[in-house]
Structures are given as structure tokens and as C-alpha cells.
TORZABA-201055 format. One record per atom (N, C-alpha, C): residue in three letters; x, y negated, z negated. Coordinates in pm, whole numbers, plus 50000, padded with zeros to 5 digits. Atoms other than C-alpha are relative to their C-alpha. Layout:
! residues N
ALAXYZ
...
This chain:
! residues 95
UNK500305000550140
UNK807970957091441
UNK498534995949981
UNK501415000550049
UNK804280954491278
UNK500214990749884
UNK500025016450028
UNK803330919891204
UNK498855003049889
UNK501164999650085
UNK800720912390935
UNK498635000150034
UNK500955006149943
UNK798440898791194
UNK499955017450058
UNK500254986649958
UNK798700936891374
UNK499185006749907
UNK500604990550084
UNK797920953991063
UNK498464993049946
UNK501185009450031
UNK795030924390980
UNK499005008050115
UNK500314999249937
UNK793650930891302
UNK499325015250042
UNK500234985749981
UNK793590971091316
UNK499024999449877
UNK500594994850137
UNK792240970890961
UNK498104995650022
UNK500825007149984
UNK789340945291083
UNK499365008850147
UNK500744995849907
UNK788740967491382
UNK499495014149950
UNK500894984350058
UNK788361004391190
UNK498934993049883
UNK501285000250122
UNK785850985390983
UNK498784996450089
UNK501085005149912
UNK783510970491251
UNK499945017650054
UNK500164985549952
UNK783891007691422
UNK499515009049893
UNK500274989250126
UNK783081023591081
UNK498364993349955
UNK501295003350003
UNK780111001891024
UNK498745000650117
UNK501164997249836
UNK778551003691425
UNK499765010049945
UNK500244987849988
UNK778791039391399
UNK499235010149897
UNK500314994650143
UNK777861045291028
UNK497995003250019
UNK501575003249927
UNK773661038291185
UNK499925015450046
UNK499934990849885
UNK774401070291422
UNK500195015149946
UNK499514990350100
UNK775301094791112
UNK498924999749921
UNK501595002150029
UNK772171085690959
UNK498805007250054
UNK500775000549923
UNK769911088091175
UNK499875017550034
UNK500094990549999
UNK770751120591262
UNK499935009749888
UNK500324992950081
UNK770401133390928
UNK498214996249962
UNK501165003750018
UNK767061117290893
UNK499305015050070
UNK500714991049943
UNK765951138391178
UNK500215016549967
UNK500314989250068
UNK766801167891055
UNK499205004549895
UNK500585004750127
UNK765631164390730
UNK497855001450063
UNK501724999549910
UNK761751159690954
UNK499875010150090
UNK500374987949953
UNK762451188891183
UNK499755011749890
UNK500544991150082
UNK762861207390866
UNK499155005949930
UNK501205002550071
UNK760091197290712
UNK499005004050073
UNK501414999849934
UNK757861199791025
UNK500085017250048
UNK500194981450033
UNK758831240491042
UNK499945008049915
UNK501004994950128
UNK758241246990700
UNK498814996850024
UNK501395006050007
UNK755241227990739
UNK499175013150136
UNK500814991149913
UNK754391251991080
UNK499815014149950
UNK499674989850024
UNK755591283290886
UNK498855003049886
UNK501514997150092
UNK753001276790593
UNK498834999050054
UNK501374999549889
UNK750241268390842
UNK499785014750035
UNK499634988349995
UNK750971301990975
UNK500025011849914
UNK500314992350065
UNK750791319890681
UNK498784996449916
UNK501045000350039
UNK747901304690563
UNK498875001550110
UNK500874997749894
UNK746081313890862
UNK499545017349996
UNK499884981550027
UNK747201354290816
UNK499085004849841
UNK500824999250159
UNK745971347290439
UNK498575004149995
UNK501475007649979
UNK742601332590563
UNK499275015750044
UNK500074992649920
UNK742781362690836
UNK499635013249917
UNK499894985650080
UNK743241389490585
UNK498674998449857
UNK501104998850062
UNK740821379990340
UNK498565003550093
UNK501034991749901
UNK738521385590617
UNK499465013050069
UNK500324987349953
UNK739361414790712
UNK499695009949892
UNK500344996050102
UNK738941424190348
UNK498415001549961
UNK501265000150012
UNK735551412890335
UNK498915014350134
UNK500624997149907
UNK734721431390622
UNK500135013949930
UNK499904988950099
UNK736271462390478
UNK498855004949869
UNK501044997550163
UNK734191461090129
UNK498705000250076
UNK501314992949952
UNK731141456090338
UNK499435014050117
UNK499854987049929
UNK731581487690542
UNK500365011849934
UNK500204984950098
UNK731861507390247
UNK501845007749947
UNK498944990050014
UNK735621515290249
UNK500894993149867
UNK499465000850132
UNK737061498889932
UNK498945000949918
UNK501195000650130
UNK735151502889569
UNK500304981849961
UNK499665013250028
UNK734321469189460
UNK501104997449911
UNK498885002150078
UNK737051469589185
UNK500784996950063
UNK499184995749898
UNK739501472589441
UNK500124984950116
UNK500525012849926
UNK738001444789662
UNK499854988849910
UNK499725007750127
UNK737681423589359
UNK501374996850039
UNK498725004150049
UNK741291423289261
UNK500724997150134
UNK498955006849885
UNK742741424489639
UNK499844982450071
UNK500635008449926
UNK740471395689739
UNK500274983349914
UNK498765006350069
UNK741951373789416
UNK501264998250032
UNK498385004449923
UNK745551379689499
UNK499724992750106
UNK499735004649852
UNK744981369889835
UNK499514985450012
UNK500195009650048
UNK743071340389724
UNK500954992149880
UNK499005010050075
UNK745441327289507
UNK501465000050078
UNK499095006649879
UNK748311327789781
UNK499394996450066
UNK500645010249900
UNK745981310090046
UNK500264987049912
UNK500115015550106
UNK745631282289725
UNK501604995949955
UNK498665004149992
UNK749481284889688
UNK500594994750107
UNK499415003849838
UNK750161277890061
UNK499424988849982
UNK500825010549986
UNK747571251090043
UNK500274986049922
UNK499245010050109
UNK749351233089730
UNK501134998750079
UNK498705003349942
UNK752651234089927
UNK499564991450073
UNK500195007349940
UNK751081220590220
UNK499674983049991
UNK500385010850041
UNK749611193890035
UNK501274992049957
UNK499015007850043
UNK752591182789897
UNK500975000750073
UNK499395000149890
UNK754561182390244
UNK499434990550064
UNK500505015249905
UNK752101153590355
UNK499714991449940
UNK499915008050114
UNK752491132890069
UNK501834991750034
């Protein structure tokens, strides 16, 4: 038969086991939570590099004669205002 002191005793041990372990459930969400962050964080690096990359190769383009400046104008905007969108994310990923 199950004494009071049994059921005292079990009740007092799933709580010490529920509190050790509770640290270990944590923890591992933490780190996720920072891997996630630190491959978004590599993935916008990365595309602000292709950004950087491509406005370059834009410039290079317009001075070799093969877009009309209109053209080079407006692509060289867009592309500048996603480099400055990547650059606002980033910023606010190391904050």
C-alpha cells in the first residue's frame, strides 16, 4: 500500500528532477535562437557583398558604353537601395 510519506517523497523527487533539468531546455533554445541569428546574419553579409558586386559591375558596364545613362541611373538606385536595406537589417542584428 502507498503511504503518504511514498507519495511525499516521489512528489519531492519529480520536482528537484524537473527543476535540475529545466537549465538544460533552456539553454538549448538559447543556442538556437544565436545560430539563427548568426546565419541570417552570414546570409545578409552575402548578399550584401553580390549587391556591392553588382553595382560594380554596373558601373563598369555604363562606362564601356553598353547601358544609356537612364538605364544606369535607375538600375544603379534599385541596387543601391537593397545594399542600404541589407545594411539596415544588419545593423539591427548587432544591436
Amino acid at each position: 500500500m502507498i503511504s503518504m510519506w511514498m507519495v511525499g517523497a516521489l512528489l519531492i523527487t519529480l520536482a528537484v528532477v524537473w527543476v535540475s533539468s529545466t537549465p538544460l531546455f533552456v539553454a538549448g533554445a538559447d543556442e538556437q535562437v544565436i545560430d539563427r541569428d548568426y546565419t541570417q546574419t552570414l546570409a545578409l553579409m552575402d548578399e550584401k557583398e553580390r549587391g556591392l558586386r553588382a553595382i560594380k559591375d554596373l558601373d563598369l558596364d555604363f562606362t564601356m558604353g553598353k547601358l544609356s545613362k537612364e538605364d544606369f541611373e535607375q538600375a544603379r538606385a534599385s541596387l543601391s537601395m537593397d545594399v542600404a536595406r541589407i545594411l539596415n537589417e544588419l545593423k539591427s542584428f548587432n544591436r
